[in-house]
C-alpha positions in Angstrom: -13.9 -4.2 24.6 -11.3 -1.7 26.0 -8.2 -3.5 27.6 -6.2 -2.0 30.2 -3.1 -2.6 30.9 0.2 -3.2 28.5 -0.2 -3.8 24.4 -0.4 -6.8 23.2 2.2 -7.9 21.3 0.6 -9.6 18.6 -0.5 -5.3 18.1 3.1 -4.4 17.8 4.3 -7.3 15.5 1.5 -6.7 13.1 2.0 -3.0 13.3 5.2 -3.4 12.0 4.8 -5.8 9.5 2.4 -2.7 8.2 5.0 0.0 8.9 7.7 -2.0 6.9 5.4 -3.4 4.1 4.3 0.3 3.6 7.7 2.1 3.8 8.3 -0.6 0.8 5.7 1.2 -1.1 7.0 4.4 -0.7 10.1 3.2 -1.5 8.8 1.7 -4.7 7.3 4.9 -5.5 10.0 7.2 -5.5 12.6 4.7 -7.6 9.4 4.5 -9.9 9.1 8.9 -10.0 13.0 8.9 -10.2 13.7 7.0 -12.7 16.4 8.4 -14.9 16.5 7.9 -19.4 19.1 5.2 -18.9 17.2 3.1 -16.0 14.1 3.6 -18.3 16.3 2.4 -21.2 17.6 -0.6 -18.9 13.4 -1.4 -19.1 12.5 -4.6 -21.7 10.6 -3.0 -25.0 7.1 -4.1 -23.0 7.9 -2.5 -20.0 8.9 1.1 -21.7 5.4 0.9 -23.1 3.3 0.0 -20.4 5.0 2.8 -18.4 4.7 5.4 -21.0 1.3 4.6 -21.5 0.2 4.2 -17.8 -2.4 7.1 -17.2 -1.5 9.7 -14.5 -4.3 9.1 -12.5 -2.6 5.6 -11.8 0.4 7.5 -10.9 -1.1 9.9 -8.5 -3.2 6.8 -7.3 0.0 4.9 -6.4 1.6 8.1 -4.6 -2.0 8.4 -2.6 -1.8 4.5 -1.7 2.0 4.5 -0.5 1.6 7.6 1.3 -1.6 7.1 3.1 -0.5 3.3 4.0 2.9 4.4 5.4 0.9 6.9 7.7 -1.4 5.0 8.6 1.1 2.3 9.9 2.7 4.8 11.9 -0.8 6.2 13.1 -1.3 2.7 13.9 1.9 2.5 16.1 1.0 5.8 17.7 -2.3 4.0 18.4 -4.2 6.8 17.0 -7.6 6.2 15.5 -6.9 8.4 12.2 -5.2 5.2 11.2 -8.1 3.4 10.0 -9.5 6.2 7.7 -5.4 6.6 6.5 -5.7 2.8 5.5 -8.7 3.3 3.9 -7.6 6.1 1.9 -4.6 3.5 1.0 -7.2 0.7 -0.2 -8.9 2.7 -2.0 -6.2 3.9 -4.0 -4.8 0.9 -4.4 -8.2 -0.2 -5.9 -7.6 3.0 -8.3 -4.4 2.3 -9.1 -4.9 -1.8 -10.2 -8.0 -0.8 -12.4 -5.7 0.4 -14.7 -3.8 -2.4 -14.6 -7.2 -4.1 -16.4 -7.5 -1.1 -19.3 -3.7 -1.4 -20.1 -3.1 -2.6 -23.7 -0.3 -5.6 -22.6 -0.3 -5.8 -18.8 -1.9 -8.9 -18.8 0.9 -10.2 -20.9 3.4 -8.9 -18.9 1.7 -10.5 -15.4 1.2 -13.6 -16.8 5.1 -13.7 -17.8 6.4 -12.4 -14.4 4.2 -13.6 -11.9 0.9 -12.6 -9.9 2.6 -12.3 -6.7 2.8 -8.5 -6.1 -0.7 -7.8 -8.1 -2.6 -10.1 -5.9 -0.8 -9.2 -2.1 -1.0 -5.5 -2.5 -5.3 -5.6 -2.9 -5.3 -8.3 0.0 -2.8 -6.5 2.7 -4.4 -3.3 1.6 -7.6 -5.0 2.6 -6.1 -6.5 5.7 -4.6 -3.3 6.7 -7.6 -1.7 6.9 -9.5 -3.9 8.9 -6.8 -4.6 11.0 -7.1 -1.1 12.2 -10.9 -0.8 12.2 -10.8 -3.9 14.5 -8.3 -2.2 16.6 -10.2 0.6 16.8 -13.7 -1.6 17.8 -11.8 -3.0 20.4 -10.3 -0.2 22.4 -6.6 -0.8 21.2 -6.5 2.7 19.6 -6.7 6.0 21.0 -5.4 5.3 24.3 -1.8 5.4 26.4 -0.8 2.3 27.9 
C-alpha cells in the first residue's frame, strides 16, 4: 500500500521516539568506553568484576547495536529503506550482546538486585524497531519524498 500525499504523523512521533531512544545508547556507550580509573573505582566491588570480565565480543556487540540503531533511526527519518536492514543489524547485536549477559559469573545477581527494566526493553524495542521499519517499508512509507 503506497500513500500519497503528507506523512503521517504517528511516522514521525515513532521515528523519534527511535532517534532519541537510540542516541541514548550511543550515549551509554561512550560513558561506558570512557570510563576513567576513578569512575571505575566509583563502581560497587560486583560491578568492577562483571565489567572486567565482560568479553569483548559483548563490547564490540554493544558498539554495533548503538551504532546501527542510531542510523537506522535517522534512515528511518530520511525515509530511506536501508533503515530496516540498520535495525536489524541493531537487533542482532543486541541479541549478541545480552547472551553474555547469561554466561557472566554474577549478572544474574546483579539484575535481580537492580531491576529488569533496561535488560528486558532493550530486546523488545530492538525488536520493535525493526519491524516498525520493515512495516514501513511494506507499506510504501519509505523510499519516497512527500
Amino acid at each position: 500500500m503506497t500513500q500519497t500525499g503528507k506523512m503521517p504523523v504517528w511516522f514521525w512521533i515513532a521515528g523519534i521516539f527511535a532517534l532519541l531512544w537510540n542516541a541514548m545508547g550511543v550515549l551509554a556507550y561512550a560513558g561506558d568506553i570512557m570510563m576513567t580509573a576513578a569512575d571505575f573505582a566509583k563502581l560497587t566491588e560486583q560491578e568492577q568484576n562483571l565489567y572486567a570480565n565482560r568479553p569483548y565480543w559483548a563490547t564490540a556487540a554493544f558498539a554495533v547495536a548503538v551504532i546501527a540503531g542510531f542510523l537506522g533511526s535517522v534512515m528511518l527519518l530520511l525515509r530511506r529503506p536501508i533503515a530496516v536492514r540498520l535495525f536489524l543489524l541493531s537487533l542482532l547485536a543486541v541479541l549478541v550482546q545480552f547472551s553474555s549477559y547469561f554466561i557472566l559469573d554474577g549478572y544474574a545477581e546483579y539484575i535481580s538486585k537492580d531491576g529488569w527494566f533496561m535488560p528486558i526493553s532493550i530486546p523488545i524495542l530492538a525488536i520493535m524497531f525493526f519491524l516498525f521499519a520493515r512495516w514501513s517499508e511494506k507499506n510504501g512509507l519509505l523510499g519516497r519524498s512527500g
